[in-house]
C-alpha positions as CSV (number, residue, x, y, z in Angstrom):
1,X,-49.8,-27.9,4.7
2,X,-46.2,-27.5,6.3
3,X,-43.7,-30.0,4.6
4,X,-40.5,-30.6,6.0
5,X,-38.1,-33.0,2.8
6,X,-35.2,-34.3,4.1
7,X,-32.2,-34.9,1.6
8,X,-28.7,-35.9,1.4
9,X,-28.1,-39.1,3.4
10,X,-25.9,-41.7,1.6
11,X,-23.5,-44.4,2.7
12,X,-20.2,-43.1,3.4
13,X,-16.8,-44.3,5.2
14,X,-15.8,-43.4,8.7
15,X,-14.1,-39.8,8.5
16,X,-16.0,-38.9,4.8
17,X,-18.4,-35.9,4.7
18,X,-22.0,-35.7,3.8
19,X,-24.7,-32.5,3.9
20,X,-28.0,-32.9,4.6
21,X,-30.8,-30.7,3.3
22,X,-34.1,-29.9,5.0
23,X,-36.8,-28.1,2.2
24,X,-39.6,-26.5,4.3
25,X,-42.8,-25.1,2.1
26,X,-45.5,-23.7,4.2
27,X,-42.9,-22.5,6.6
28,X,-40.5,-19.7,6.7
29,X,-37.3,-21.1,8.2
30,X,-36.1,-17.8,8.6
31,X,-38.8,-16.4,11.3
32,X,-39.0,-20.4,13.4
33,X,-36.7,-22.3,14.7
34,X,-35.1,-25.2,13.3
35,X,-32.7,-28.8,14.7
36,X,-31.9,-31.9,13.9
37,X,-32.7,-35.4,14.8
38,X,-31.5,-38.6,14.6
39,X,-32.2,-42.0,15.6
40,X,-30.7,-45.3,15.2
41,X,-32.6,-48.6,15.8
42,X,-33.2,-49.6,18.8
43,X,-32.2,-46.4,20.3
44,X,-34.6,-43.0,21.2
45,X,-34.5,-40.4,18.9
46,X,-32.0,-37.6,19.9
47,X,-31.0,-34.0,19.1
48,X,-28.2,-33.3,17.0
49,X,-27.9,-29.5,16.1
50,X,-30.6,-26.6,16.1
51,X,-30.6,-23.2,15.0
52,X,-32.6,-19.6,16.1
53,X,-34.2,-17.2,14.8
54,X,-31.3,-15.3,14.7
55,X,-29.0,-18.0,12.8
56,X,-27.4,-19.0,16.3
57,X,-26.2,-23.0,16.6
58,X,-26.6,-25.1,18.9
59,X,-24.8,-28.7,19.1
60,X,-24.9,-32.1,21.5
61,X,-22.3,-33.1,22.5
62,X,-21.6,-35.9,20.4
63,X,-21.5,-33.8,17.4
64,X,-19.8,-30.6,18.0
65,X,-16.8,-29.5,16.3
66,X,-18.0,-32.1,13.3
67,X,-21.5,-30.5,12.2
68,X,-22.3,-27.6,11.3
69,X,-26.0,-26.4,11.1
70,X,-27.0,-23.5,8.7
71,X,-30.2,-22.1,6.4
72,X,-30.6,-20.7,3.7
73,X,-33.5,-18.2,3.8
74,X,-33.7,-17.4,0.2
75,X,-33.9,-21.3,-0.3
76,X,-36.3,-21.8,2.2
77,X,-34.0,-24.8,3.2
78,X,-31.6,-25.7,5.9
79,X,-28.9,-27.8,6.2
80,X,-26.5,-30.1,8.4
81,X,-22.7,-30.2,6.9
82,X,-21.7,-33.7,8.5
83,X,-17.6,-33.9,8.6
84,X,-15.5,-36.6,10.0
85,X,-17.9,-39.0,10.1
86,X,-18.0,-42.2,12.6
87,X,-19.4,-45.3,12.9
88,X,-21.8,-44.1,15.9
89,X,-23.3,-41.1,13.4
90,X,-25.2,-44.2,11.3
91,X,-29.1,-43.2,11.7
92,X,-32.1,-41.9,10.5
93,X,-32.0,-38.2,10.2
94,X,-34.6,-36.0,11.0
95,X,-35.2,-32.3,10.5
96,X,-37.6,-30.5,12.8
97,X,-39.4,-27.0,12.7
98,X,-41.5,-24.7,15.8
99,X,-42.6,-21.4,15.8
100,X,-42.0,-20.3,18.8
101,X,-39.1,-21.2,21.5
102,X,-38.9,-24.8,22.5
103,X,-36.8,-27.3,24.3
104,X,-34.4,-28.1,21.7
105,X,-33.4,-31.6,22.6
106,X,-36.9,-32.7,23.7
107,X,-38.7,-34.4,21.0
108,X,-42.1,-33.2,22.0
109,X,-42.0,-29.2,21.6
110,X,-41.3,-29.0,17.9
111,X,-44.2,-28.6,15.7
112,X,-42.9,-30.2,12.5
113,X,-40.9,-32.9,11.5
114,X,-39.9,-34.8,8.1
115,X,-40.0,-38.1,7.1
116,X,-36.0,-38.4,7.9
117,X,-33.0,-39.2,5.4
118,X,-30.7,-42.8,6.1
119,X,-26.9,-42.0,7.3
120,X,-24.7,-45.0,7.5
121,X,-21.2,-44.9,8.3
122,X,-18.6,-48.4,7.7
């Protein structure tokens, strides 16, 4: 069975760093394509940051120029290095995994998800 572990999350201060970890078994981050998620109460889950095949990144808006997405193939694991972080970036975080192409914001193309790691920012 493909199993997505999230890791990492924490409580941290407004403008502290965190890094969250994504351990795939079953799956070979390096040949599908990974993001992700997040979602705070009350709100719809939404994209954060995804990744290609070919180790290309891809950020929201809300995030970019603070996250940085990467993998480690050896590790079979990816990551999300979370810097200056704000109040709004408090949610549940979520890594996701497809194997082939998908729409990378849309919740409903990617094939795997985890059970998500807590983020809260005060």
């Amino acid at each position: 069975d493909v199993q997505l572990v999230e890791s990492g999350g924490g409580s941290v201060q407004t403008g502290g760093s965190l890094r969250l970890s994504c351990a795939a078994s079953g799956y070979s981050v390096s040949t599908g394509y990974m993001a992700w998620f997040r979602q705070a109460p009350g709100k719809e889950r939404e994209g954060v940051a995804a990744i290609d095949t070919a180790g290309a990144p891809t950020y929201t808006y809300a995030v970019a120029g603070r996250f940085t997405i990467s993998q480690d193939n050896a590790k079979n694991t990816l990551y999300l290095q979370m810097n200056n972080l704000q109040l709004e970036d408090t949610a549940m975080y979520f890594c996701a995994a497809a194997f082939v192409k998908t729409c990378r914001w849309s919740t409903m193309g990617w094939n795997y998800w985890g059970q998500g790691t807590q983020v809260t920012v005060s």
